[in-house]
C-alpha positions as CSV (number, residue, x, y, z in Angstrom):
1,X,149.7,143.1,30.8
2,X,153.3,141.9,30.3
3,X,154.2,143.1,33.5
4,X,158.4,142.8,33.4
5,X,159.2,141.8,37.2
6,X,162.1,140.1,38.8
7,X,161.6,136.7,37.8
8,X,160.9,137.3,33.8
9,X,164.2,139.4,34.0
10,X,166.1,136.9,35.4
11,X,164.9,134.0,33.0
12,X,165.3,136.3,30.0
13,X,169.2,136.5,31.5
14,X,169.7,132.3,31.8
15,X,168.0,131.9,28.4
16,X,169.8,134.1,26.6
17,X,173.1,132.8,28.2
18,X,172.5,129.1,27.8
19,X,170.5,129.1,24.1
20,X,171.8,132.6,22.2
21,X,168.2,132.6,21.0
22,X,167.2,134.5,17.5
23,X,164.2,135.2,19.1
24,X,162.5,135.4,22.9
25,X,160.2,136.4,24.4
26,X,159.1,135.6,28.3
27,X,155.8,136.6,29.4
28,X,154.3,136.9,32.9
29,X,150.7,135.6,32.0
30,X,149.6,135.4,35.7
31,X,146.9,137.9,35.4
32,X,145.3,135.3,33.1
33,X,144.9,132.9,36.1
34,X,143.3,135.3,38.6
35,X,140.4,133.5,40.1
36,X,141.2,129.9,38.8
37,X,142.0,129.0,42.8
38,X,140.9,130.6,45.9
39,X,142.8,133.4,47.1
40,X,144.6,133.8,43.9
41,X,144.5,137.6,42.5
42,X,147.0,137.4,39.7
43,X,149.3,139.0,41.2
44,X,153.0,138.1,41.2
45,X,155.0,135.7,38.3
46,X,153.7,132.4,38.9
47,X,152.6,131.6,35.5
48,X,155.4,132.4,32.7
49,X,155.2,131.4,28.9
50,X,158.7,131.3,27.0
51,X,158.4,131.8,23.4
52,X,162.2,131.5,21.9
53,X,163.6,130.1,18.3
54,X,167.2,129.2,18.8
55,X,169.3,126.9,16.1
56,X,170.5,125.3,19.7
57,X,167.6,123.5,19.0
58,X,167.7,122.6,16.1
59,X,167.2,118.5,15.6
60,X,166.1,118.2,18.8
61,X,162.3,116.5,19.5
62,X,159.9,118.3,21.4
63,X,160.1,116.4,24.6
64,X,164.0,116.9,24.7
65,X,163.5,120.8,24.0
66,X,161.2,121.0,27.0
67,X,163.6,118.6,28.9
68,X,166.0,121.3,28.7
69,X,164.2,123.9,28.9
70,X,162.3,123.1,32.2
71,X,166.1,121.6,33.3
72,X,167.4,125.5,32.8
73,X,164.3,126.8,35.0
74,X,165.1,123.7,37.8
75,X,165.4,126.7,40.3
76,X,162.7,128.8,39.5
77,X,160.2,125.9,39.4
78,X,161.5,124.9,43.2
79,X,161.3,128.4,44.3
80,X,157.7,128.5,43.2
81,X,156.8,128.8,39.9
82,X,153.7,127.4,39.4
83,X,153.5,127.0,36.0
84,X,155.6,127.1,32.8
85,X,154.5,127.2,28.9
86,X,157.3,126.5,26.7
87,X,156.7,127.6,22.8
88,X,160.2,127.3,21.6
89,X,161.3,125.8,18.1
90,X,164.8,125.2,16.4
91,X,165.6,127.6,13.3
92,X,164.1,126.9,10.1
């Protein structure tokens, strides 16, 4: 259930513009948390997973891919997302 809202669109938009990725792929896995806290239906895009190969990350550790990753989503995360999964890789 990969359902494409408001929020997924938007990301796919700043990703793509900031990292020209060879591959993405942004998935609203909040369904997956339904239950885990009271009140919570898994409804909505509160838990996203990015999965993107760009060669803008290429050389670059883990922790400094997921600095600048989780710096491009600085709004998002304020605003309310609860939770962010970052697969991403450089090329090759």
């Amino acid at each position: 259930m990969n359902e494409k809202g408001p929020l997924v669109t938007q990301l796919e938009a700043k990703l793509n513009k900031a990292f020209n990725p060879q591959s993405l792929e942004v998935i609203n896995e909040s369904h997956l948390h339904a239950g885990h806290q009271p009140g919570f239906d898994g409804q909505g895009e509160s838990h996203i997973r990015i999965r993107m190969v760009a060669s803008h990350f290429n050389g670059m550790g883990r922790v400094d891919i997921h600095r600048a990753v989780n710096a491009l989503c600085a709004d998002e995360i304020a605003a309310g997302l609860h939770a962010l999964a970052i697969d991403v890789k450089g090329v090759g």
